[in-house]
N, C-alpha and C positions, 0 to 999 in steps of 0.2 A: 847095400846096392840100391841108386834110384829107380824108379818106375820107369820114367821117361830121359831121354839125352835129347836134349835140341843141338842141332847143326846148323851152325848157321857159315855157310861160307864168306868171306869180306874182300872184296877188289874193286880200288876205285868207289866209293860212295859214302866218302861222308857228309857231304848233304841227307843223307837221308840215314846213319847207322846210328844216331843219338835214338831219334824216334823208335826204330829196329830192337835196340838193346832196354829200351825203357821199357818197352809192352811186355820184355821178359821178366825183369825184376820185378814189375807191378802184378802180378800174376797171384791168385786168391789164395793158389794152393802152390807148397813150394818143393813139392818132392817130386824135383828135376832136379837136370845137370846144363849147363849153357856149354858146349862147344864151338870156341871163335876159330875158323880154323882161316888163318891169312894166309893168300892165296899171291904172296909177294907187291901186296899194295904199296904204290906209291905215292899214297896219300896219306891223310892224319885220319883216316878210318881205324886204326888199328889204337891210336893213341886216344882215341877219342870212344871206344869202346872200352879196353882196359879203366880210362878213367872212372869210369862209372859203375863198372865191375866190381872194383876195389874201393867202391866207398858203402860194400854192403857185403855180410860174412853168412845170411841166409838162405843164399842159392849159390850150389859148389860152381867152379865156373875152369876151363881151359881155354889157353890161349896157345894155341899149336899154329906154325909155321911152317908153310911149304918149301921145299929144297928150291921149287920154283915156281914161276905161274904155269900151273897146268891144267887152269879153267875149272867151271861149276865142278864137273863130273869128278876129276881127279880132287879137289879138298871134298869134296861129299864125302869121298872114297875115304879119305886120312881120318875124317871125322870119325867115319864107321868104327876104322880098326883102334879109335882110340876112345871110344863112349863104354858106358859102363851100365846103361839101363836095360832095364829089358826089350824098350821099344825105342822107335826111333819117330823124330820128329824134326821137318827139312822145313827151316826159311831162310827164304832169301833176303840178305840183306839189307834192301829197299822195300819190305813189305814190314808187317806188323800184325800181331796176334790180337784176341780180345784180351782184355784181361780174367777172364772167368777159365779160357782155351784149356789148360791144364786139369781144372779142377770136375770140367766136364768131360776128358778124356779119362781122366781116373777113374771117373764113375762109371762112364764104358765099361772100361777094361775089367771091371769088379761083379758088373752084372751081365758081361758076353763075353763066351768062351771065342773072342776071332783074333786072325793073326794082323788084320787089317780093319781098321778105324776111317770110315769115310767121311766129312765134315763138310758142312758147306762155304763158300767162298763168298767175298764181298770186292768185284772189279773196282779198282778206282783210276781214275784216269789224272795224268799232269797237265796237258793241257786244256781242259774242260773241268767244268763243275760234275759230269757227267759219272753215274755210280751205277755199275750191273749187279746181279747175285747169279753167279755161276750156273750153270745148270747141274741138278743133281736126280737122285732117283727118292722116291718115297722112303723114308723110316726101317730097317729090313734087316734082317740077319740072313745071309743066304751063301748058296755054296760058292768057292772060288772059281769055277769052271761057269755059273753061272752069273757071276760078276764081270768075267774076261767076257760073254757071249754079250753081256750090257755096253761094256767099252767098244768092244770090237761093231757093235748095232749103233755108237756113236749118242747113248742116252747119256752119257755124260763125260767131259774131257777127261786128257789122260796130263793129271797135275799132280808129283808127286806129293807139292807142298800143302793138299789137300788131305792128306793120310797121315794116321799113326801107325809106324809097320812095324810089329813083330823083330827083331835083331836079325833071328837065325835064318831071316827068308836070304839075308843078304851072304848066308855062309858059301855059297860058289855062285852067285849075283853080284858085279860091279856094274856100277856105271860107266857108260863108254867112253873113255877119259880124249880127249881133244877135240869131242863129237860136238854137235849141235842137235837140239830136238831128243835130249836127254831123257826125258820122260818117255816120251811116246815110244822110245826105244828100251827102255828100262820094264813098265809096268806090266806089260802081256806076260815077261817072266817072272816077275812075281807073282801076279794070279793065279799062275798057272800053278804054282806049288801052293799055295793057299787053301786049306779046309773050308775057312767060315770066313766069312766078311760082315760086316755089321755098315751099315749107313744110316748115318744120326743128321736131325733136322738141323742144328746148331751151326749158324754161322759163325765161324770161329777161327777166321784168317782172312785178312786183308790183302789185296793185291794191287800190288800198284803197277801201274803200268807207263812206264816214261815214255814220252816222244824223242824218236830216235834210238830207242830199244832196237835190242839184234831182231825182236822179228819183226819190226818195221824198216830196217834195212837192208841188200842184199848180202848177202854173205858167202862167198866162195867155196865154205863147206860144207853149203848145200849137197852137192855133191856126194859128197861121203856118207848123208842120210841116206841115199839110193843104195850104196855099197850096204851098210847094216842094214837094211828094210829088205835087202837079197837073201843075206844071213840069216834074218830070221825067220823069212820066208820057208827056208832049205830046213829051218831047225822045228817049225811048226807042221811044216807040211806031211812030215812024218809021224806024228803026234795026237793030232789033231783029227775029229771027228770030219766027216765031209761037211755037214751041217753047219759045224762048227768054222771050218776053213774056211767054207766060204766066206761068210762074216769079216773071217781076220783078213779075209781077200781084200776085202772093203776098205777096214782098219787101215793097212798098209794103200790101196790105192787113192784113198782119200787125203793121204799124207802126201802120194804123188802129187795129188793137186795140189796141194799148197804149196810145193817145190816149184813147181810151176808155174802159179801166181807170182810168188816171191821170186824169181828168177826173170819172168817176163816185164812185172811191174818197176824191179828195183837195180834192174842190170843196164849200165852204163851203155849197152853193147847188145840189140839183140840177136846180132848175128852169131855170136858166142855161146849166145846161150842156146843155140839150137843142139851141141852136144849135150846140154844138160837132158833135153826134150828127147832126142834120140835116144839117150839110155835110159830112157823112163818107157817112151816107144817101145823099147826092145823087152824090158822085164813085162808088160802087161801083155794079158793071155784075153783076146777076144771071147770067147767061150766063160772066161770067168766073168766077161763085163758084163756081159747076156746076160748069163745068171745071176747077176744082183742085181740087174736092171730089171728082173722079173719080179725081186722079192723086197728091193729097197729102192727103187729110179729116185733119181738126182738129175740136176744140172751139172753139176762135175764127174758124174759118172758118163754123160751125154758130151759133157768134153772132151773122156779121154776115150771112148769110143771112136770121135772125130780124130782125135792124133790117132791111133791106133791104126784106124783104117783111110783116112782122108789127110793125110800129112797139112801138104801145100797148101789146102784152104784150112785147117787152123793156123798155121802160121799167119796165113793173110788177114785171121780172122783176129789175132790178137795183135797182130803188126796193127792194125788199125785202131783197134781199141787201145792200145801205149802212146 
């Protein structure tokens, strides 16, 4: 059995899946698995990854097909149920690893007993020269209750393609399959069953970031993040320390914001989107904003205090700023 199974899911991108599949083969240490899992692309992504596949017999490789397209979440999922290593490791088909990526995950796993591997990121952008490093926490092995209390305080994104996970955290854990905002909805339940977490300094995943990417457009299932960020709201809330809650209070309303950036800036219509704003209005607790407002203040917690309590002049306030 390999150590590691990478997942990579493929739709639509072959401009960028030679690059994607090359960083895997090139890789120092080769005890992995590559899983291509096609996600019903209509392009030569699929041809153009097998080729390259097949002209090398030192890293095992599958090439699984979805019944349909049913988005990131759902081939993650198929990935899952058909990898073979003990951990797992998620890229996106338009990103690319270092080449060392593996052989410093191995060495993790060899000398720290966690179920989750945190690595550093290198943003890169298509239309700019322009290059980030993600933000991360210091060097650490620490508990997973105190990992989630890091994410939920917003020291650092919730990326899954940032981690090497453990297989069995995913034993009754799926990804939201037709959701958007995959991650952010996914990681709080993983933590949350997690022992130990390690976070290593190594940047060791590339990110690329298209112009015209789903989060720089609007997207209509926006929407449906509210519905699960309720879900887990009702599934944490009983769980959860007060201390602790609060924090994930945050987690989730800071995500409200972005729904509502992304909804006011990129919505054709902002008449429409005032249902989006209303059922965001309705899920947020005054009382909870206060108390973050005491212990974390923000400017987007100072904006949904406004919708919360002042409707008509935040509308008027973002109507003007669109």
């Amino acid at each position: 059995m390999c150590l590691i199974s990478i997942i990579v899911p493929v739709y639509n991108v072959e401009e960028y899946i030679e690059k994607c599949i090359s960083s895997l083969l090139q890789q120092t240490n080769k005890n992995f698995e590559i899983i291509i899992v096609d996600d019903q692309s209509p392009d030569q992504s699929i041809n153009l990854a097998s080729k390259l596949l097949s002209t090398q017999n030192a890293i095992a490789y599958q090439i699984i097909t979805s019944e349909k397209n049913g988005g990131l979440s759902a081939a993650r999922n198929l990935g899952i149920s058909k990898s073979n290593g003990k951990f797992l490791l998620f890229v996106d088909s338009d990103d690319w690893i270092e080449i060392n990526t593996v052989q410093k995950l191995v060495e993790a796993t060899s000398t720290k007993d966690s179920e989750m591997f945190f690595f550093r990121v290198r943003q890169v952008y298509g239309d700019s020269d322009r290059v980030d490093i993600l933000k991360s926490i210091e060097p650490a092995t620490i508990h997973g209750k105190k990992a989630l209390s890091l994410l939920f305080k917003g020291k650092y994104p919730a990326h899954i393609c940032k981690i090497l996970i453990d297989k069995k955290l995913f034993s009754d854990i799926k990804f939201p399959e037709g959701k958007i905002y995959e991650d952010v909805l996914t990681l709080p339940y993983l933590l949350y069953k997690t022992n130990n977490v390690t976070f290593i300094d190594d940047i060791l995943y590339n990110y690329y970031q298209r112009s015209g990417s789903i989060t720089k457009s609007y997207n209509p299932k926006l929407e449906e993040v509210i519905d699960q960020l309720l879900l887990m709201d009702h599934h944490f809330s009983e769980i959860l320390s007060s201390k602790l809650l609060t924090q994930f209070k945050r987690y989730t309303y800071l995500t409200y914001h972005v729904i509502i950036c992304h909804t006011i800036y990129y919505s054709v219509d902002f008449e429409k989107s005032k249902a989006v704003l209303l059922k965001i209005k309705k899920a947020l607790s005054l009382t909870t904003l206060l108390k973050i407002t005491i212990t974390q203040p923000s400017k987007s917690i100072a904006d949904l205090i406004l919708l919360k309590t002042f409707s008509k002049l935040f509308y008027k306030k973002y109507k003007f700023i669109r």
